[in-house]
Each structure stands twice: as structure tokens, then as C-alpha cells.
C-alpha positions in Angstrom: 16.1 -5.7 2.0 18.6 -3.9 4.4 21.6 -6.1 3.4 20.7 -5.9 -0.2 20.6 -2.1 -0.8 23.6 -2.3 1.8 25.4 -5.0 -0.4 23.9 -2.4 -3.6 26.1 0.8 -2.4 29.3 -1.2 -1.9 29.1 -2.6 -5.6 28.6 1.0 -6.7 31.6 2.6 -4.6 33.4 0.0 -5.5 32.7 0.4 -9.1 33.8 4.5 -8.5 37.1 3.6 -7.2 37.8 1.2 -9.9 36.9 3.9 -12.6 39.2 6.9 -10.9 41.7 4.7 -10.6 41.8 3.4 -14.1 41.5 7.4 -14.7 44.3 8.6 -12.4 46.7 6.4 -13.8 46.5 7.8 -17.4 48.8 10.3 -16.9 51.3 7.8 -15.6 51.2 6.1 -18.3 51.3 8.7 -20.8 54.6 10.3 -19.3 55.9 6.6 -19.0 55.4 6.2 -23.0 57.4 9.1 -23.4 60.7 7.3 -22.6 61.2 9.2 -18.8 59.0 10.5 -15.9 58.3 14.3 -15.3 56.6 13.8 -11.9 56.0 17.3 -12.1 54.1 17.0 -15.2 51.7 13.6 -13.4 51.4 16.0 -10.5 50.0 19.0 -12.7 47.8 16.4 -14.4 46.6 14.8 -11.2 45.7 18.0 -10.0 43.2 19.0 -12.7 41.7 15.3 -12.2 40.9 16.4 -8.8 39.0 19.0 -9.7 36.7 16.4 -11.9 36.8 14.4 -9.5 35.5 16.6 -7.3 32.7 17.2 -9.3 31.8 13.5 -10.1 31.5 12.8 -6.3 29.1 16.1 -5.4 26.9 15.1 -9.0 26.2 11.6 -7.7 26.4 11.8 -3.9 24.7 15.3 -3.7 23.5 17.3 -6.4 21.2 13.9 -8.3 19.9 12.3 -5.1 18.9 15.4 -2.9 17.9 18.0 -6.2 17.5 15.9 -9.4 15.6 12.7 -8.2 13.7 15.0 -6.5 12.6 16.9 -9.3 14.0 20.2 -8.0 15.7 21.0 -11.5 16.3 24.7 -11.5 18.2 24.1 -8.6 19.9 21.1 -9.9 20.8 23.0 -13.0 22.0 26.1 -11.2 24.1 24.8 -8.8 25.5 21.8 -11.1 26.8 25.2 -13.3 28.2 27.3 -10.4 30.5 24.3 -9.6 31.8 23.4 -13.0 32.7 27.6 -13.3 34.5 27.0 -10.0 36.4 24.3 -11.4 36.8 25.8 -14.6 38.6 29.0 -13.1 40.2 26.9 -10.6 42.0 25.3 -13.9 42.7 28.4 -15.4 44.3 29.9 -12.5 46.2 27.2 -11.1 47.9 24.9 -13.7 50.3 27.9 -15.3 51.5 29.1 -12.0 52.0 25.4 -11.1 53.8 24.4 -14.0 56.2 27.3 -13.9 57.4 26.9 -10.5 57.9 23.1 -10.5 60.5 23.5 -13.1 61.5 20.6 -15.5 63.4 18.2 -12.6 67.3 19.1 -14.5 70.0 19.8 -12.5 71.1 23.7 -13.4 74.7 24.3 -14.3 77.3 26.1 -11.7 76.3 29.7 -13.7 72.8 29.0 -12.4 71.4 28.4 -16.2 68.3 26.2 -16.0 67.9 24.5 -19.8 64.8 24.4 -21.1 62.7 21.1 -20.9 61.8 20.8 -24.9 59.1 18.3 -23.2 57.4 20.4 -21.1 54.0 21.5 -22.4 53.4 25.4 -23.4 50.8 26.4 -21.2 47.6 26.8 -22.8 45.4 30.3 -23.7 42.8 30.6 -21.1 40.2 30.2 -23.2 41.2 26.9 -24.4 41.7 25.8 -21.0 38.2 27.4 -20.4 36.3 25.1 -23.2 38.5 22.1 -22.9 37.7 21.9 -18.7 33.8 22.8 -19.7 33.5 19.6 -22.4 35.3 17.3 -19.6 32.9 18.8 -16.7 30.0 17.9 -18.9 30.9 14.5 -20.2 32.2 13.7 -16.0 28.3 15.3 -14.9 26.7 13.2 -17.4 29.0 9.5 -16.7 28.1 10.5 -13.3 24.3 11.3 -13.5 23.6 8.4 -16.0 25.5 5.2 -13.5 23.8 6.9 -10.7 20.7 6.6 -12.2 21.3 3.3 -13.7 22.7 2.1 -10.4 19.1 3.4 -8.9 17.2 1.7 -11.8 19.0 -1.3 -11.3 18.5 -1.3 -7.9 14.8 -0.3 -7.9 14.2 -3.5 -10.5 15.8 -5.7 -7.9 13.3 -4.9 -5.1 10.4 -4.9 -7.3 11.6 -8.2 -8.1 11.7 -9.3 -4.8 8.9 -8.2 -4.2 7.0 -10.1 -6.5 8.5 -13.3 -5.8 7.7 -12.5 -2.0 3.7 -12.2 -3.4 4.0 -15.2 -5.4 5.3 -17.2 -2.3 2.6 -16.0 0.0 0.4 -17.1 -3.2 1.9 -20.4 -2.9 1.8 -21.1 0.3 -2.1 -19.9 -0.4 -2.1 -22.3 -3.1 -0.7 -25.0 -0.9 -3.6 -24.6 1.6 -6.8 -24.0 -0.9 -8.3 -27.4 0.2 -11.6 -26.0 0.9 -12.6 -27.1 4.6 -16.0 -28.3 3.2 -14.2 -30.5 1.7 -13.3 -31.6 5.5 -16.9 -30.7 6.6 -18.6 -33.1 3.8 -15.9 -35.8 4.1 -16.7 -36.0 8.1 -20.6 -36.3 7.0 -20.0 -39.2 4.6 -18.1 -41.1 7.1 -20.3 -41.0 9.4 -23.1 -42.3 7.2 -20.9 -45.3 6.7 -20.2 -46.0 10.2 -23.8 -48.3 10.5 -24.0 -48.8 7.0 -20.2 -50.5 6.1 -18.1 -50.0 9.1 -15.0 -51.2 7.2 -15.1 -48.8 4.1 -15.4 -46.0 7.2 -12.3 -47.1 8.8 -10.9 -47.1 5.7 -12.3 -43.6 4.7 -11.0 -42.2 8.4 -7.5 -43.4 7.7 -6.9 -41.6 4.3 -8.5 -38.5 6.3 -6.0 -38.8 8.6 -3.1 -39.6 5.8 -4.3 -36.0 4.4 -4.4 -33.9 7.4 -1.0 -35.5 7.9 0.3 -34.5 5.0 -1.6 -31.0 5.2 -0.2 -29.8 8.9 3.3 -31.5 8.6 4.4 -32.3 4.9 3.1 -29.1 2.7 5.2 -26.8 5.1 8.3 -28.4 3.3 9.4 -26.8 0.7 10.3 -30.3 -0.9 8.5 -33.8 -0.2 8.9 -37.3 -1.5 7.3 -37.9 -4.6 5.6 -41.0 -3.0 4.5 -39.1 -0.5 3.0 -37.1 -3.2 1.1 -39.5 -4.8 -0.4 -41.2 -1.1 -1.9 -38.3 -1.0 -3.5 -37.8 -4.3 -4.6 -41.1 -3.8 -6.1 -40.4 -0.1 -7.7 -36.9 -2.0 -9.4 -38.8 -4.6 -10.5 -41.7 -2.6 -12.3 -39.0 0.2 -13.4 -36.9 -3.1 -15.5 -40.5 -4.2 -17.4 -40.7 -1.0 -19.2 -37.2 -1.7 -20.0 -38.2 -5.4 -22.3 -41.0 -6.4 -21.4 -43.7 -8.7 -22.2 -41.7 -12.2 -18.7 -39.9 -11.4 -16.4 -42.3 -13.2 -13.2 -41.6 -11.6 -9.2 -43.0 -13.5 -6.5 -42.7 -12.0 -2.9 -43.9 -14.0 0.1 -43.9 -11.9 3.2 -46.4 -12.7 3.9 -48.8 -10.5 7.5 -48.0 -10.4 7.9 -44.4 -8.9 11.3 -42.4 -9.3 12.6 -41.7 -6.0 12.6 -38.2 -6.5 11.3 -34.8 -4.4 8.6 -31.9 -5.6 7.1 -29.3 -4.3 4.4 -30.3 -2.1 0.7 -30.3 -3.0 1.6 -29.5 -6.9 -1.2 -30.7 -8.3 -4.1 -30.9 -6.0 -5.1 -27.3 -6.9 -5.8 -28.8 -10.9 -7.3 -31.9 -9.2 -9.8 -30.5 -7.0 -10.5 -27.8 -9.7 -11.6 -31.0 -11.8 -14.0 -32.6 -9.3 -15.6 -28.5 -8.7 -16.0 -28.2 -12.0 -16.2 -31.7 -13.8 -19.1 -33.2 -11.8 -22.9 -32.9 -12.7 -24.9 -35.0 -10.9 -27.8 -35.7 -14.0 -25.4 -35.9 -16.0 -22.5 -38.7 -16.5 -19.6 -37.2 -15.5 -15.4 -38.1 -15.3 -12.3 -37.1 -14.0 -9.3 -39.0 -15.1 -5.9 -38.9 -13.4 -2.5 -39.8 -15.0 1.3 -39.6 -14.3 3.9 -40.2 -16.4 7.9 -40.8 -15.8 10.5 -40.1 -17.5 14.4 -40.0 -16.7 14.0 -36.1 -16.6 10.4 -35.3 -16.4 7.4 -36.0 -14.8 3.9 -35.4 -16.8 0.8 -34.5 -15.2 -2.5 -35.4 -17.2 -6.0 -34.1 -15.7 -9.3 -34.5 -17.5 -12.6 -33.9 -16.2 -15.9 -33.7 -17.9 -17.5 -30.7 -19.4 -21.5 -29.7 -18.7 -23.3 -27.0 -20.0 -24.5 -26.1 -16.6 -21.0 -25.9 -15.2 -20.2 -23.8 -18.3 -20.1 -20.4 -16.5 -17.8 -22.0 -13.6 -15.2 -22.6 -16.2 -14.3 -19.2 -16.9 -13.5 -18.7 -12.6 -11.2 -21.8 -13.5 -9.6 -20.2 -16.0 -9.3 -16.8 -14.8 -7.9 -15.8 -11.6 -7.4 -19.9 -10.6 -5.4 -20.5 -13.1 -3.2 -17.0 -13.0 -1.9 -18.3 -9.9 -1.3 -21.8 -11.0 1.6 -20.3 -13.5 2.5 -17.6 -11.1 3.4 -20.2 -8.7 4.8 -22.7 -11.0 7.0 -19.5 -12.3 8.3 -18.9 -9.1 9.6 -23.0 -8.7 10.8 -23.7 -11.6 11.0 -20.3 -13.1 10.7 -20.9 -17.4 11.5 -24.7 -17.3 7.8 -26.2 -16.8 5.3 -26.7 -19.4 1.5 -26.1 -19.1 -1.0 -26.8 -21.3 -4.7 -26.5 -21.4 -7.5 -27.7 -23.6 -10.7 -26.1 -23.4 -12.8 -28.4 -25.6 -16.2 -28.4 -26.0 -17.1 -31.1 -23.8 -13.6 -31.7 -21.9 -11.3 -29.6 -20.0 -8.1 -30.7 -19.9 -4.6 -29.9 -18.3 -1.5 -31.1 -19.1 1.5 -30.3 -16.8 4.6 -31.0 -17.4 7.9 -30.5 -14.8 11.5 -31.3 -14.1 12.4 -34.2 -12.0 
């Protein structure tokens, strides 16, 4: 955050140095134009820039952060006013006396007779130069006030930004980690009911446990994994999720035999897959969940359909509430507006459709 708003200020001196010096060199220009250089004349004009100058640098280094942003607007006002007078009699004072003693630059002849420079400007009528420094003071205090408050604005959106994608990564990493660890307790329990009853399908179920604590402690801390990977562990998930259910949970899973060799973000879908067995299953009731992925040469499509109960009915609104807010938040913050998620709320199936960039 320090670097940023450190990184901020440079771009916005930067951008003031750029602007005066696009400004400063207008009279150069101007007098160039003319066919010759009065240096005098550039000097004169440079002058009077300082002055606005002056007053652009105490608006947005002084007067806006420590009186405006602060709401103290009387002061603001008052002393924003005393320093424009100041420059405005500063003008009217200075330039005429300035002008008539720096002469035209001509060589006078041996009699001492200066000519007249027919370029030099007549000076102006005081209160000319009084309106004419006013209406530039007033248009250089607003330029000021308004990029100073847009650099602020800009700024400000940048941190709240950040901000927010700091949130949705600690809601990620949530995400990543919302295997519930009954789901450990009750996996533990059904294995060891196996153990005298098929000692094989136990070994079996203690292997894919230890596949998925694997991929819990080590793999889900990347922030990329192997889509194989991936899909071992689906596999080890579902196969643990069909020891706790009894045989009226008809459980599909689709998934190509040829897999891209291809990385995702870890542990993408298990929050939609174990939202399916939470709220898919009934036990009186014949129940399914059905898995499918699908390949293409640029995306990868995720398919999730569980069964729908009336009893469960008032589960499915937790699903689709706060659940599912931080299923988009989080698929926001990886692949920011290039994802595509759809669900289908029917009457007796829930359904998700996911699909991402590969």
C-alpha cells in the first residue's frame, strides 16, 4: 500500500511538471512566431506565469489537502482569495516597471536615441490587468483543485480496489479449505466399520483419504495445480462421500479419458460438489448427484446435478445465498469477467453449470 500511494504522488508531480512546462514554453513560442526573439518580452511573460504558478502549487499542495478536504471551507475560501489579490497586485505593480526598464534589446545610435520597438506591447490599464490575472487565478485554482481531487479519487478507488480483491482472496483461500472436518470425522467412522467387514474396500477407502489430505495440506496452497491432479481428487472426494451414503444415492461421474495437460486453480469445484451431496441427498427418498467434465481446445465445462427433496427445500436457499455469493466472488477475482456460471433451480433438480478458460 506504501509503494502504491508512493508510486501515486510521483505520477501526479510528474504530471505537474509536464503541464508547466508545456505552459512555460508558450511564450517562447509565441515570440518565436513573430519572426525574432524579445527575451525581454518571454522574461516579462515568465514572470507573471510564476505568479500562477505560485498559486497552483499552494491550491493543491496546501490550501485543498490541509483546509478543503477537510471541510474547513471559510478558511479555504478566505485565504484561496487573499492569495489571488496578492498576485493580482503583484501583476499590476510589477510588469510596467519591468517592461520599461528592460528596453526593446536595439542597439541606440551615437546621439543616445533609443528607437522605439513597434513590437513591444503597450502596457495594459490596471484594471484590465486586474480582471485578466483574476479569470487566469480562477481557471489555475479550479485545474488545480479538480486534478487534485481527481488524483485523490483516483487514488482512493485504487485502494478500495485492493482491498476487495485482498477480501476475496482471504475468501478464497476460505473457499479452498471449506471441506467440513466431519466430513474427516464420518469418513474415519466408515472406515473403520469396513476394517472387519471388507478389509480391502478399507485399504482402499484409507488411500484416497490420504490422496485428499495430500492434496488439502500440500496442493491447494498453490495457486495453480495440474488439472489431473484436480480430477484425482474429485475422484478420491466422491469415492470417501459414497461410504457415508447408502446405496439409494446414485452417484455419475463423466470425465474423458483424455485429459488436457493443463493447470487450474486448485479445489475449483469441490465447493459446488460437496454443496450437492449437503443438499442433494435424502435418505427416504432416491436421491443423485451426477458429475461431468467436458474439454474443449479453450474451455473446460463443469456440469453438477444433484437431486431436489422437499425436505431439503429450505437448505437450498443457504446454497444459494451467501454460498453461492462467494462462489462468483472468487471466480471474479481468477478469471475476472471471462468465466460463465449458470444455475438451474428446477423443481426437482438443482443444477450448476461452470464454465472456465483453459
Amino acid at each position: 500500500m506504501k509503494a502504491l500511494s508512493l508510486n501515486s504522488r510521483k505520477i501526479e508531480i510528474l504530471f505537474y511538471v509536464l503541464l508547466w512546462m508545456l505552459v512555460f514554453s508558450v511564450p517562447f513560442f509565441s515570440e518565436r512566431g513573430s519572426g525574432h526573439l524579445n527575451w525581454n518580452n518571454i522574461a516579462g511573460h515568465w514572470l507573471n506565469l510564476c505568479g500562477y504558478l505560485i498559486v497552483f502549487l499552494a491550491n493543491v499542495y496546501i490550501l485543498v489537502p490541509h483546509l478543503l478536504l477537510k471541510k474547513r471551507y471559510l478558511n479555504y475560501f478566505v485565504l484561496t482569495t487573499v492569495l489571488i489579490f496578492l498576485v493580482i497586485a503583484v501583476n499590476i505593480i510589477i510588469p510596467p516597471a519591468f517592461l520599461q526598464n528592460a528596453g526593446s534589446g536595439m542597439d541606440a545610435t551615437p546621439d543616445g536615441f533609443r528607437p522605439p520597438d513597434l513590437n513591444s506591447p503597450n502596457p495594459k490599464p490596471p484594471f484590465m490587468v486586474f480582471f485578466d490575472t483574476l479569470i487566469i487565478c480562477i481557471l489555475t485554482v479550479g485545474a488545480g483543485t479538480t486534478i487534485k481531487l481527481m488524483a485523490k479519487w483516483l487514488n482512493e478507488e485504487r485502494l478500495r480496489k485492493d482491498a476487495e480483491k485482498e477480501q476475496l482472496k482471504t475468501n478464497l483461500a476460505l473457499l479452498r479449505h471449506q471441506v467440513s472436518p466431519h466430513f474427516f470425522m464420518n469418513t474415519l467412522n466408515n472406515i473403520h466399520s469396513l476394517i472387519e467387514i471388507d478389509s480391502e474396500k478399507a485399504q482402499d477407502a484409507v488411500a484416497r483419504l490420504s490422496t485428499l489430505m495430500r492434496y488439502l495440506l500440500y496442493d491447494s496452497a498453490q495457486s495453480t495445480i495440474e488439472l489431473k491432479k484436480e480430477i484425482e481428487f474429485i475422484n478420491s472426494f466422491i469415492s470417501l462421500m459414497q461410504l457415508r451414503h447408502s446405496d439409494e444415492v446414485e452417484v455419475t461421474v463423466v470425465i474423458p479419458e483424455q485429459v488436457p495437460d493443463t493447470k487450474i486453480p486448485p479445489m475449483l469445484f469441490i465447493s459446488l460438489l460437496e454443496n450437492a451431496f449437503k443438499h442433494g441427498v435424502s435418505y427416504p427418498q432416491k436421491s443423485y448427484i451426477y458429475f461431468e467434465l467436458q474439454f474443449s481446445s479453450t474451455f473446460l465445462t463443469c456440469i453438477i446435478k444433484n437431486s431436489k427433496h422437499k425436505i431439503a427445500a429450505n437448505y437450498q436457499g443457504e446454497y444459494s445465498g451467501i454460498g453461492l455469493d462467494n462462489i462468483k466472488d472468487s471466480l471474479k477475482l481468477l478469471y475476472e469477467d471471462n468465466f460463465h456460471l449458470n444455475i438451474q433451480d428446477k423443481e426437482n433438480e438443482f443444477e450448476v453449470d461452470l464454465k472456465i478458460p483453459i
